[in-house]
PDBQT receptor file of N, H, CA, C and O in Angstrom, charges set to zero:
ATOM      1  N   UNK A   1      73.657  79.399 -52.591  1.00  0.00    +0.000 N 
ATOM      2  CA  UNK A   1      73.096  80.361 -51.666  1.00  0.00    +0.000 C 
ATOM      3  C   UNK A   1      72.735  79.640 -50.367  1.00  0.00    +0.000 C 
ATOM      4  O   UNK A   1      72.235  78.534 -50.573  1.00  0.00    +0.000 OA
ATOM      5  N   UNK A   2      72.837  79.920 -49.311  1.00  0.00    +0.000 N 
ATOM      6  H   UNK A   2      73.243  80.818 -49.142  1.00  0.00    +0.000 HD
ATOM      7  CA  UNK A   2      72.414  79.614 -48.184  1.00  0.00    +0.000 C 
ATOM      8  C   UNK A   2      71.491  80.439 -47.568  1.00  0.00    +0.000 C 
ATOM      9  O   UNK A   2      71.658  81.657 -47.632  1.00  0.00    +0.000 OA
ATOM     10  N   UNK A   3      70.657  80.025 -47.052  1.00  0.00    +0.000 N 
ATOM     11  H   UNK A   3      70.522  79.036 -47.000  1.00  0.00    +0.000 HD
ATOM     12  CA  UNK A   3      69.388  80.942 -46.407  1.00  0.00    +0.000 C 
ATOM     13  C   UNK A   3      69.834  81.365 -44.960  1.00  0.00    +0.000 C 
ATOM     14  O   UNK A   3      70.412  80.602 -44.187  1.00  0.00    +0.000 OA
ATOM     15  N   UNK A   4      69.513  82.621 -44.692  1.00  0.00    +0.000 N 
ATOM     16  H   UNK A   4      69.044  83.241 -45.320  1.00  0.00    +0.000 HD
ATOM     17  CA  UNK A   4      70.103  83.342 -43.738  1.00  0.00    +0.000 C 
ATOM     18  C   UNK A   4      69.454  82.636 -42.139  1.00  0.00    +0.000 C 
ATOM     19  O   UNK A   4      69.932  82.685 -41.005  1.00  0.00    +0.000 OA
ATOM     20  N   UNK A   5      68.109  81.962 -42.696  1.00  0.00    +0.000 N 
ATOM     21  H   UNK A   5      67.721  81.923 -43.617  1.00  0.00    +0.000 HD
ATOM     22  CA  UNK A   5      68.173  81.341 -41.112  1.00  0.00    +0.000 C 
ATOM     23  C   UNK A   5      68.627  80.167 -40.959  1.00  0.00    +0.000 C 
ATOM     24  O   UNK A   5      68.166  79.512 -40.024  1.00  0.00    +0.000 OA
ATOM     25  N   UNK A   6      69.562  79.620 -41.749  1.00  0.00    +0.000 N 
ATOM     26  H   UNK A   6      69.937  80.152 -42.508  1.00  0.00    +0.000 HD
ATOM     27  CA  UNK A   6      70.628  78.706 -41.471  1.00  0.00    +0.000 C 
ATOM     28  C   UNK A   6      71.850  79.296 -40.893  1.00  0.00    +0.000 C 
ATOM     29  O   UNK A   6      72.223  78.895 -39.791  1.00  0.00    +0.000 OA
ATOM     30  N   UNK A   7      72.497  80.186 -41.509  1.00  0.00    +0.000 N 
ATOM     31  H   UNK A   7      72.194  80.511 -42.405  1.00  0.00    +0.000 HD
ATOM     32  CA  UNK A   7      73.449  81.379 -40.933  1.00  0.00    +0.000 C 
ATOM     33  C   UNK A   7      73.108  81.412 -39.309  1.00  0.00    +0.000 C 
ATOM     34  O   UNK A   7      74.034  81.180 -38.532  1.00  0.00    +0.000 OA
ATOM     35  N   UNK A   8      71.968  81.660 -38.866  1.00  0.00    +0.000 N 
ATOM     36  H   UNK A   8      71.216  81.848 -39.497  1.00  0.00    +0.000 HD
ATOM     37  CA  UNK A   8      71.556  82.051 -37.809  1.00  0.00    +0.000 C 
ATOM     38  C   UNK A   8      71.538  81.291 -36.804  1.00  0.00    +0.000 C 
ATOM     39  O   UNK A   8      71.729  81.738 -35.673  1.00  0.00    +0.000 OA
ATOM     40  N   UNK A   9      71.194  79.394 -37.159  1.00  0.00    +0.000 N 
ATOM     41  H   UNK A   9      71.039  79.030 -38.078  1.00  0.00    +0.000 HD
ATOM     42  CA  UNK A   9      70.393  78.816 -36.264  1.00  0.00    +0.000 C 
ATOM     43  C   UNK A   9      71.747  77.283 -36.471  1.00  0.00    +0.000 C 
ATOM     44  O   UNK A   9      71.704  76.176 -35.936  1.00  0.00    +0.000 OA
ATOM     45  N   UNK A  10      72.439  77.656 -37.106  1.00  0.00    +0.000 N 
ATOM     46  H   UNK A  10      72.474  78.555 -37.541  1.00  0.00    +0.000 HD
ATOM     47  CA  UNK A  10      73.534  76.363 -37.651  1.00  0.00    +0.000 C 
ATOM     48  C   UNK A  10      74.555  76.720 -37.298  1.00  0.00    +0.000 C 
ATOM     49  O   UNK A  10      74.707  77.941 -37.319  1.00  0.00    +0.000 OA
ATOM     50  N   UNK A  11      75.522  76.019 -36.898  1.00  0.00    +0.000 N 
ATOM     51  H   UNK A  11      75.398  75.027 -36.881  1.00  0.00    +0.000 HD
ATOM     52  CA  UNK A  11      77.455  76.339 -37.326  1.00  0.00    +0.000 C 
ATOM     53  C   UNK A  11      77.855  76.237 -38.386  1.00  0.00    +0.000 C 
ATOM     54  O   UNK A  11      77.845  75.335 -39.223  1.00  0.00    +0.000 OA
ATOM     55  N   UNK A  12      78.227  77.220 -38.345  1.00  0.00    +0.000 N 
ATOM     56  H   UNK A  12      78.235  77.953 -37.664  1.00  0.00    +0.000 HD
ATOM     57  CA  UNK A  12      79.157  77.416 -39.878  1.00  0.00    +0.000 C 
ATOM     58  C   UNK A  12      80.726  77.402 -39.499  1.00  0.00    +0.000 C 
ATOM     59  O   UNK A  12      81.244  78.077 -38.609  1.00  0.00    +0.000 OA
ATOM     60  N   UNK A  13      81.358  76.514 -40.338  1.00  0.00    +0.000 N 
ATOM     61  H   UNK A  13      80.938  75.965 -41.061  1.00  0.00    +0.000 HD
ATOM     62  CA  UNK A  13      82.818  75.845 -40.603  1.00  0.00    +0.000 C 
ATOM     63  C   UNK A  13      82.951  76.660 -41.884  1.00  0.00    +0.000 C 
ATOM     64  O   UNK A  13      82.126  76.646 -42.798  1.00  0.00    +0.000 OA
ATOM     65  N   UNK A  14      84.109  77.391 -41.854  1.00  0.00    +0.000 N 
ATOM     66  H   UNK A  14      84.780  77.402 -41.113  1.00  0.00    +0.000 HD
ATOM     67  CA  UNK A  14      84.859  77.635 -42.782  1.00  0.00    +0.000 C 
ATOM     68  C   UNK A  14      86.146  77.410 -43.328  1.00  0.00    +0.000 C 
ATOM     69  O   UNK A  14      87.264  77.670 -42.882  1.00  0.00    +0.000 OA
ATOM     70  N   UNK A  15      85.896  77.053 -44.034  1.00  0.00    +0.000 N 
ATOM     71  H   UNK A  15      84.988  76.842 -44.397  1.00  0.00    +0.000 HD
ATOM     72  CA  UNK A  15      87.894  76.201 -44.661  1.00  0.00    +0.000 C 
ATOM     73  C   UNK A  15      88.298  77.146 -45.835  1.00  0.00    +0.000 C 
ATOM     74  O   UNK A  15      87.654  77.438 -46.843  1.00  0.00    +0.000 OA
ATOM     75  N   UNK A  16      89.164  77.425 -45.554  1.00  0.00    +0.000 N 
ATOM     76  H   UNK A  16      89.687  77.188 -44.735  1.00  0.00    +0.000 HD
ATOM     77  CA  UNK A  16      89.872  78.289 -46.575  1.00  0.00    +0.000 C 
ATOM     78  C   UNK A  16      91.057  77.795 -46.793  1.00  0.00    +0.000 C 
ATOM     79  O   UNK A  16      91.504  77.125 -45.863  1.00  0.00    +0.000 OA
ATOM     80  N   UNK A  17      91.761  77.915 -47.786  1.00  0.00    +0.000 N 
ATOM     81  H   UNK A  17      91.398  78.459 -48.542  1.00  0.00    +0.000 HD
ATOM     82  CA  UNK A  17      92.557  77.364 -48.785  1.00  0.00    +0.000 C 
ATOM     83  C   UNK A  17      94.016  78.090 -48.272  1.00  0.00    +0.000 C 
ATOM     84  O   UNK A  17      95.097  77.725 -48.734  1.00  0.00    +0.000 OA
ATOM     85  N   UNK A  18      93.870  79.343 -47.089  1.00  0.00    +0.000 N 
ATOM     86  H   UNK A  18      92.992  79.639 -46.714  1.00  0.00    +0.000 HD
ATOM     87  CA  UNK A  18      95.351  79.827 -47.236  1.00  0.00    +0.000 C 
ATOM     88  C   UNK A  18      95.447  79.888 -45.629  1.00  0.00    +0.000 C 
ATOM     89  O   UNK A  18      94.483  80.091 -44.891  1.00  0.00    +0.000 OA
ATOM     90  N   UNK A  19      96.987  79.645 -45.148  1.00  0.00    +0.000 N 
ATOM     91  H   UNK A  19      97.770  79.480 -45.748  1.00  0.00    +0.000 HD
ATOM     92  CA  UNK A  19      96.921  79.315 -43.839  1.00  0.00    +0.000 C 
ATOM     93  C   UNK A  19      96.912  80.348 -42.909  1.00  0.00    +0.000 C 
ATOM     94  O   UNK A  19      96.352  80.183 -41.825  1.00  0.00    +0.000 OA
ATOM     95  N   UNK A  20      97.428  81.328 -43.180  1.00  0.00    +0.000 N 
ATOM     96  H   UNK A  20      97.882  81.461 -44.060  1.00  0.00    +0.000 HD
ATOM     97  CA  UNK A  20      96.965  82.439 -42.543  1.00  0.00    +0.000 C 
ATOM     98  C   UNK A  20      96.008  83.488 -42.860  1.00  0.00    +0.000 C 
ATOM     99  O   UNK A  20      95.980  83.860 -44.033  1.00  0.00    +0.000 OA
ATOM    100  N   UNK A  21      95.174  84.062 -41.979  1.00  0.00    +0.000 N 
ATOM    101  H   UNK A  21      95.196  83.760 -41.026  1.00  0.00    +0.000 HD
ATOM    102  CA  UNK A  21      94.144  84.849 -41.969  1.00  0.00    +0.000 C 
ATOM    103  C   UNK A  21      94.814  86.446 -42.403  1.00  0.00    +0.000 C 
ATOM    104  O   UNK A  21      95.928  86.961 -42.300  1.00  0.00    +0.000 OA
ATOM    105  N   UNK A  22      93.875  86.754 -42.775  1.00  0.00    +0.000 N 
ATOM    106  H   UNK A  22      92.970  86.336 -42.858  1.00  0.00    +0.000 HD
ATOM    107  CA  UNK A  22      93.908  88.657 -42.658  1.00  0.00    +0.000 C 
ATOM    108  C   UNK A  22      93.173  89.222 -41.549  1.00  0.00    +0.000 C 
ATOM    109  O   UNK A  22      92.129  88.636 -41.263  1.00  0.00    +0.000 OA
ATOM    110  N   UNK A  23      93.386  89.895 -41.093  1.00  0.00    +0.000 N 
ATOM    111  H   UNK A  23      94.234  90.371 -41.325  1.00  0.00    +0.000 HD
ATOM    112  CA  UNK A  23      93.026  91.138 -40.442  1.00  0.00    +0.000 C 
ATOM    113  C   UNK A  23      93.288  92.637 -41.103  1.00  0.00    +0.000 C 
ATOM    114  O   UNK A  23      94.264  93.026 -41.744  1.00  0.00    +0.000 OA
ATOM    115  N   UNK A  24      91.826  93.491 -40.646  1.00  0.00    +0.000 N 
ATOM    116  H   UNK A  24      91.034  93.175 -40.125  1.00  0.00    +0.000 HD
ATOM    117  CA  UNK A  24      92.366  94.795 -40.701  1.00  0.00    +0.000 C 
ATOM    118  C   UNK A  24      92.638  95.521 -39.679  1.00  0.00    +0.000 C 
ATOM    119  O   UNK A  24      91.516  95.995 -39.501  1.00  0.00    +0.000 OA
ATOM    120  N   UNK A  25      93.369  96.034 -38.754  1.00  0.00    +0.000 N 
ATOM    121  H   UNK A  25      94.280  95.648 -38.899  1.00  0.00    +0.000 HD
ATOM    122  CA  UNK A  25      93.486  96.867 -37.655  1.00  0.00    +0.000 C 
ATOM    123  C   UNK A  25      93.792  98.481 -37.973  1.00  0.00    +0.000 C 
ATOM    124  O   UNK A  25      94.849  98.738 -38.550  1.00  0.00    +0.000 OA
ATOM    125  N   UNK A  26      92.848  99.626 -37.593  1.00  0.00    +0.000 N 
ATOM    126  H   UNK A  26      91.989  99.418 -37.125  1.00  0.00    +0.000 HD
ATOM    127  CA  UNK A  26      93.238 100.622 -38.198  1.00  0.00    +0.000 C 
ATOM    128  C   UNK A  26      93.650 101.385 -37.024  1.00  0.00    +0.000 C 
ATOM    129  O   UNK A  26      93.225 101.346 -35.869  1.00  0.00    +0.000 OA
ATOM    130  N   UNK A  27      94.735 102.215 -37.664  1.00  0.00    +0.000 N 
ATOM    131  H   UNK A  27      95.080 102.246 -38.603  1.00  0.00    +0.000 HD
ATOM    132  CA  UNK A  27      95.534 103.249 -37.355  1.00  0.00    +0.000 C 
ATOM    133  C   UNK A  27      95.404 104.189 -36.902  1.00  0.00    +0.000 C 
ATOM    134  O   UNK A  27      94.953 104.837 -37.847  1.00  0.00    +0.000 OA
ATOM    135  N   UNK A  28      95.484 105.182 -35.670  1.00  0.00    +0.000 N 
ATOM    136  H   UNK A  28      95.850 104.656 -34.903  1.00  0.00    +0.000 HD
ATOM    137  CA  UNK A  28      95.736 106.913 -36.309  1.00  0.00    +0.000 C 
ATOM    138  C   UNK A  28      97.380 107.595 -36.027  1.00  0.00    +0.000 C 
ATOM    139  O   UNK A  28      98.095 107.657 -35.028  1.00  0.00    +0.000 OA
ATOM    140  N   UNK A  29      97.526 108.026 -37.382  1.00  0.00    +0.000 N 
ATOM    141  H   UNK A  29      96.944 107.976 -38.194  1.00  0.00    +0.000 HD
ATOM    142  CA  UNK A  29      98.886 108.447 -36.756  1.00  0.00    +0.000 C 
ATOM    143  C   UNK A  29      98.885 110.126 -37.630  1.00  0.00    +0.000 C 
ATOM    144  O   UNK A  29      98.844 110.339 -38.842  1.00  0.00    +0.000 OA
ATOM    145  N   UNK A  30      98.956 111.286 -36.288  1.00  0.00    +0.000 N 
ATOM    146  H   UNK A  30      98.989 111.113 -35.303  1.00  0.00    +0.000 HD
ATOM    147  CA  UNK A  30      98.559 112.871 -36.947  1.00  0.00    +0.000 C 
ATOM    148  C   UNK A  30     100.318 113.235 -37.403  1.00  0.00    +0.000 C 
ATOM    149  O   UNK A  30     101.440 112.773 -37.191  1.00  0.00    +0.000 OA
ATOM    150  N   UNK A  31      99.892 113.973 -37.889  1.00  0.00    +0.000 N 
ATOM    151  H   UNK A  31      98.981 114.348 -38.061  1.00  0.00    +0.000 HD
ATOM    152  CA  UNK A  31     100.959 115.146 -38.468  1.00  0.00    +0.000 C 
ATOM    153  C   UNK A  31     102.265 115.156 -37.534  1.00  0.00    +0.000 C 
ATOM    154  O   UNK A  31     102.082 115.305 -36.326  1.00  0.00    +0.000 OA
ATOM    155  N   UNK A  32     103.163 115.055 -37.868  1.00  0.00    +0.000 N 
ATOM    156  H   UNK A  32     103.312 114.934 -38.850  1.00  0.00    +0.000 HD
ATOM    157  CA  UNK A  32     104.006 115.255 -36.797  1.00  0.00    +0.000 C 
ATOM    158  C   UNK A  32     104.726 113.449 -36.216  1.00  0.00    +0.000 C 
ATOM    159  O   UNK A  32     105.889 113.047 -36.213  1.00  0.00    +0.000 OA
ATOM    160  N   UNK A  33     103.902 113.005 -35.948  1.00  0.00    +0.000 N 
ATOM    161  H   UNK A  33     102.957 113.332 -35.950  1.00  0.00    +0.000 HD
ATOM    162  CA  UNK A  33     104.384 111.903 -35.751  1.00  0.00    +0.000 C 
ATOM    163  C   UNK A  33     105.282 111.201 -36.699  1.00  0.00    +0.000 C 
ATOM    164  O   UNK A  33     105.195 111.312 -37.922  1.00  0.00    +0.000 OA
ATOM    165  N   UNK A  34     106.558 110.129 -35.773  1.00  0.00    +0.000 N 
ATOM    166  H   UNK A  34     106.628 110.039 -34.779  1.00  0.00    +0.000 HD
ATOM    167  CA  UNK A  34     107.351 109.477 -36.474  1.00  0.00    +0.000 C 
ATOM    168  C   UNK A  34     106.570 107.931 -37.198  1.00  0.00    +0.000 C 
ATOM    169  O   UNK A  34     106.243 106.982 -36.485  1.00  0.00    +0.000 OA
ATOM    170  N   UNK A  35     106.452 107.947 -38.147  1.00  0.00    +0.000 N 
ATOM    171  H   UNK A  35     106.718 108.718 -38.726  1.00  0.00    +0.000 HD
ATOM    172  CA  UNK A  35     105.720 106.906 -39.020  1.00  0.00    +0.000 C 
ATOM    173  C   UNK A  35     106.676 106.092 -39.314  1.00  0.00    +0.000 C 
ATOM    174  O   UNK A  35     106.070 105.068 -39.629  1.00  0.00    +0.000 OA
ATOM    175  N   UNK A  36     107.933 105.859 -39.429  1.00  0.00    +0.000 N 
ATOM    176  H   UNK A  36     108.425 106.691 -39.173  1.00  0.00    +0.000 HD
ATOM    177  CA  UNK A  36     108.338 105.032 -39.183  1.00  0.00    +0.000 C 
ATOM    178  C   UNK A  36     108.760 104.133 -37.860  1.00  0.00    +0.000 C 
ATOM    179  O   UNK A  36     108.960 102.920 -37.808  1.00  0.00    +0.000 OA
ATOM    180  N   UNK A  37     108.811 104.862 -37.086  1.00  0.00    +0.000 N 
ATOM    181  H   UNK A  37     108.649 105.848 -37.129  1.00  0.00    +0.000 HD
ATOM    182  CA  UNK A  37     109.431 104.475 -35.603  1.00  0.00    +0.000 C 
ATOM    183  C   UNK A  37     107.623 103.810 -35.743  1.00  0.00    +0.000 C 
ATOM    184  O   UNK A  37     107.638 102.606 -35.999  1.00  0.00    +0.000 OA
ATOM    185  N   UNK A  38     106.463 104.287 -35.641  1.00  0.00    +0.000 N 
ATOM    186  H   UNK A  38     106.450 105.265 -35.433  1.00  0.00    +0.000 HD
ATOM    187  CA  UNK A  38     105.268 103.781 -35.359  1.00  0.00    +0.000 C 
ATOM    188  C   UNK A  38     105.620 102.416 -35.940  1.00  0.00    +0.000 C 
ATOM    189  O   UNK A  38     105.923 101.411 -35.296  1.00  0.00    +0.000 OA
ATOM    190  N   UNK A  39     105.538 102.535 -37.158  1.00  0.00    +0.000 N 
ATOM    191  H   UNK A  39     105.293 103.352 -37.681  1.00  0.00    +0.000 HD
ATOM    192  CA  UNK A  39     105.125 101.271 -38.143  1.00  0.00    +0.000 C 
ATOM    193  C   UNK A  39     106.488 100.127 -37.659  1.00  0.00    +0.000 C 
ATOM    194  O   UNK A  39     106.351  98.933 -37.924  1.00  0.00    +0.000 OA
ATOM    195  N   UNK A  40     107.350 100.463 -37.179  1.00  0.00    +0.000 N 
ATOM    196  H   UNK A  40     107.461 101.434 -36.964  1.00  0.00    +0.000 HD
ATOM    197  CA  UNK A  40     108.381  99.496 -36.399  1.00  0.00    +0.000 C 
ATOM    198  C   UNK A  40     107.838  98.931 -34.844  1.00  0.00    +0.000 C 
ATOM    199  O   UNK A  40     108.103  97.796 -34.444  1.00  0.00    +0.000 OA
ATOM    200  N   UNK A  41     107.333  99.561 -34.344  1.00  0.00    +0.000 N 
ATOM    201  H   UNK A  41     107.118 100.482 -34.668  1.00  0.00    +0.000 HD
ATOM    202  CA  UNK A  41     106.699  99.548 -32.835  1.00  0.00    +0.000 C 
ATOM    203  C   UNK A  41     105.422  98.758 -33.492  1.00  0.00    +0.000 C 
ATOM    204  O   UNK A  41     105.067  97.808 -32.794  1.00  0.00    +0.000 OA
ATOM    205  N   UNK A  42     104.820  98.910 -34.435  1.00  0.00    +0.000 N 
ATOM    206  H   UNK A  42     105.109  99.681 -35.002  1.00  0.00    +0.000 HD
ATOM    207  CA  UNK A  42     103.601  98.239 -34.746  1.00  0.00    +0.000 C 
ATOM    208  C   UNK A  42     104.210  96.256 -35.094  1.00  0.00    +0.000 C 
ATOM    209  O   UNK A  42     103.714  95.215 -34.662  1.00  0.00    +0.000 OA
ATOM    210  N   UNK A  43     105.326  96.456 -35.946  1.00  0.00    +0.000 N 
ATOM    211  H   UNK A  43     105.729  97.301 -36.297  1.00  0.00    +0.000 HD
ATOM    212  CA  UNK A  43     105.765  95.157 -36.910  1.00  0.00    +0.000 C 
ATOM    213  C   UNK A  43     106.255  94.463 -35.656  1.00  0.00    +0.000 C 
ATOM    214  O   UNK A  43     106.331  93.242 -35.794  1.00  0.00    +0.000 OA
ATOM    215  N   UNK A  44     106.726  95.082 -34.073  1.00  0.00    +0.000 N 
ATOM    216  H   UNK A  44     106.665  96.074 -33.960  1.00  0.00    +0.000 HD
ATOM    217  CA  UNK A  44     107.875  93.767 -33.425  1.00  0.00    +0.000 C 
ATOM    218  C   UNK A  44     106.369  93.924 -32.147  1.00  0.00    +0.000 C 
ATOM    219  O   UNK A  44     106.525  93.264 -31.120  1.00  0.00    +0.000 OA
ATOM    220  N   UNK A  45     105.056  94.741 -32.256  1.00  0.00    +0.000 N 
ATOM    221  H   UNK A  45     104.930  95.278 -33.090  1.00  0.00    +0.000 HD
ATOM    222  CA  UNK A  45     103.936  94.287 -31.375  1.00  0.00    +0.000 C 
ATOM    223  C   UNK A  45     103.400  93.252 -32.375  1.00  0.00    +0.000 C 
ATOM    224  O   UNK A  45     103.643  92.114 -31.973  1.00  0.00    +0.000 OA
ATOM    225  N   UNK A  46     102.953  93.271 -33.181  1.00  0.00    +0.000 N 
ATOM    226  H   UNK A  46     102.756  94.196 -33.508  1.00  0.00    +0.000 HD
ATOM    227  CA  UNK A  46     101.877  92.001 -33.818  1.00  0.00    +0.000 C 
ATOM    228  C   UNK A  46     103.103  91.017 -34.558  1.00  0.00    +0.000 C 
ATOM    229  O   UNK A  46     102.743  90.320 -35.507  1.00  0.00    +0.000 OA
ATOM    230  N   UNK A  47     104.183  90.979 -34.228  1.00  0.00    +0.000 N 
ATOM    231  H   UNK A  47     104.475  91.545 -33.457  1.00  0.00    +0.000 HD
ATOM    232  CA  UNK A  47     104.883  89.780 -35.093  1.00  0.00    +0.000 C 
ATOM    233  C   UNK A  47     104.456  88.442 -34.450  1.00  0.00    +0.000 C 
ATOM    234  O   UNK A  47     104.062  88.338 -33.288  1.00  0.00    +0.000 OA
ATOM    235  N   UNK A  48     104.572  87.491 -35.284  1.00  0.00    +0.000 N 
ATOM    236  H   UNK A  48     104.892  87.576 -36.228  1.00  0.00    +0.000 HD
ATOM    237  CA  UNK A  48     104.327  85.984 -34.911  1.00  0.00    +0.000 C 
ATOM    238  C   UNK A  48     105.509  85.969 -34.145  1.00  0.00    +0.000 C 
ATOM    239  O   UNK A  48     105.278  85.542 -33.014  1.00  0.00    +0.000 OA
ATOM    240  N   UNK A  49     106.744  86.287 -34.339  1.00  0.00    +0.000 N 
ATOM    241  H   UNK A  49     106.932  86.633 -35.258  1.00  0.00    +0.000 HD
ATOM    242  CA  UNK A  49     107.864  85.614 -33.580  1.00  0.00    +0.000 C 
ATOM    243  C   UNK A  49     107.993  86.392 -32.294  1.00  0.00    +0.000 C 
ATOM    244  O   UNK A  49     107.634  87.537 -32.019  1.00  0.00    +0.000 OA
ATOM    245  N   UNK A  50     108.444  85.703 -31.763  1.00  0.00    +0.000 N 
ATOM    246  H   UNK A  50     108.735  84.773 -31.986  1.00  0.00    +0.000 HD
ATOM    247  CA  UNK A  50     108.996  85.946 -30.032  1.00  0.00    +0.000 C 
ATOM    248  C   UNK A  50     110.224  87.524 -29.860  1.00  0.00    +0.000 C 
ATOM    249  O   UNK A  50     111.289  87.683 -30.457  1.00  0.00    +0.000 OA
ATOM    250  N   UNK A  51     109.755  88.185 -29.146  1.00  0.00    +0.000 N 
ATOM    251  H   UNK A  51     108.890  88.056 -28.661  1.00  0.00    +0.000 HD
ATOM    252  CA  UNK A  51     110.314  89.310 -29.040  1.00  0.00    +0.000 C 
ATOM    253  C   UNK A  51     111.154  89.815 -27.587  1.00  0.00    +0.000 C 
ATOM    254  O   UNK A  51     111.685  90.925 -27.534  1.00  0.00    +0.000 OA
TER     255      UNK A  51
């Protein structure tokens, strides 16, 4: 356990074991809309590779 006014008043380093991170980024996509054309326009905006 760590006490929260260490959290507060310290740097905290975190090392994690996997090399890439997660994110959640949320969505809205209504009725009608193309969900795939989105979710393609979404995969070549956030890709790692060069576009």
């Amino acid at each position: 356990m760590i006490p929260n006014s260490d959290l507060y008043t310290s740097p905290v380093i975190v090392h994690t074991a996997f090399p890439h991170r997660r994110e959640q980024i949320d969505m809205q996509i209504v009725y009608g809309d193309d969900y795939e054309a989105a979710a393609n326009l979404f995969r070549k905006r956030y890709s790692r590779s060069p576009a």
